[in-house]
N, C-alpha and C positions, 0 to 999 in steps of 0.2 A: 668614806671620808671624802668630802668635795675641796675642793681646789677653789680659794677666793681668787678672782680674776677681776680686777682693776688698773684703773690708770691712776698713776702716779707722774705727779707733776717735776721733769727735768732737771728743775731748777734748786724748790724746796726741799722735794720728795714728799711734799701733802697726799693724801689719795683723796680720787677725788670722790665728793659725796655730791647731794641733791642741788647745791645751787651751781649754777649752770652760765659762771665766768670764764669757764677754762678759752686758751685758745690754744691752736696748732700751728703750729709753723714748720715749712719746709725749709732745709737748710741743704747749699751743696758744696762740696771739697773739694779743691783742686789741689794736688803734691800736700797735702796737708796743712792745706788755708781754706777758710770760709772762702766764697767769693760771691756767695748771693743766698738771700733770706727772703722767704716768701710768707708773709702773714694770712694764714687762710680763714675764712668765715667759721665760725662753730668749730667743729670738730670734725672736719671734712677731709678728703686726701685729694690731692691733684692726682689727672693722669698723666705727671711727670714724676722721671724716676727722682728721686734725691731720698735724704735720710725725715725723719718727722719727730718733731719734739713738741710734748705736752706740757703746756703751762697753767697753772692754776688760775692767772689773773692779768692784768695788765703788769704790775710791778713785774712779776717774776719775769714776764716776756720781756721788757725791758732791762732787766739784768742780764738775763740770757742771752739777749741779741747782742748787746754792748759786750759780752766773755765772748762769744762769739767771731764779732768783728775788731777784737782789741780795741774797743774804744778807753780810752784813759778820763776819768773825773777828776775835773780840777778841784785840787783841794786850797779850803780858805786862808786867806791871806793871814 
């Protein structure tokens, strides 16, 4: 029996299949705060150390990054 071995998206937890939006992002921690987020091209890894998360799409990197850095959305009047 084989083992399926995919990436699964951070955010949604999509996996991901043939179309090919995903992006990656570096993210690093300090005392347990974000303090910098690194958007990388493809699905690529930097030669810096930090942790890497898989996003399916633009939406979800932008959710992610904003739980990430506590950004708060203002909601309608």
């Amino acid at each position: 029996m084989s083992q399926f071995n995919g990436t699964k998206c951070d955010e949604c937890h999509r996996i991901q299949g043939e179309a090919n939006h995903w992006v990656r992002i570096q993210v690093w921690f300090q005392e347990g705060e974000c303090v910098a987020v690194v958007i990388l091209e493809g699905m690529h890894q930097s030669t810096v150390e930090g942790e890497y998360r898989d996003l399916c799409g633009q939406g979800c990197a932008m959710k992610h990054i904003a739980k990430l850095l506590k950004w708060t959305v203002p909601t309608g009047s």
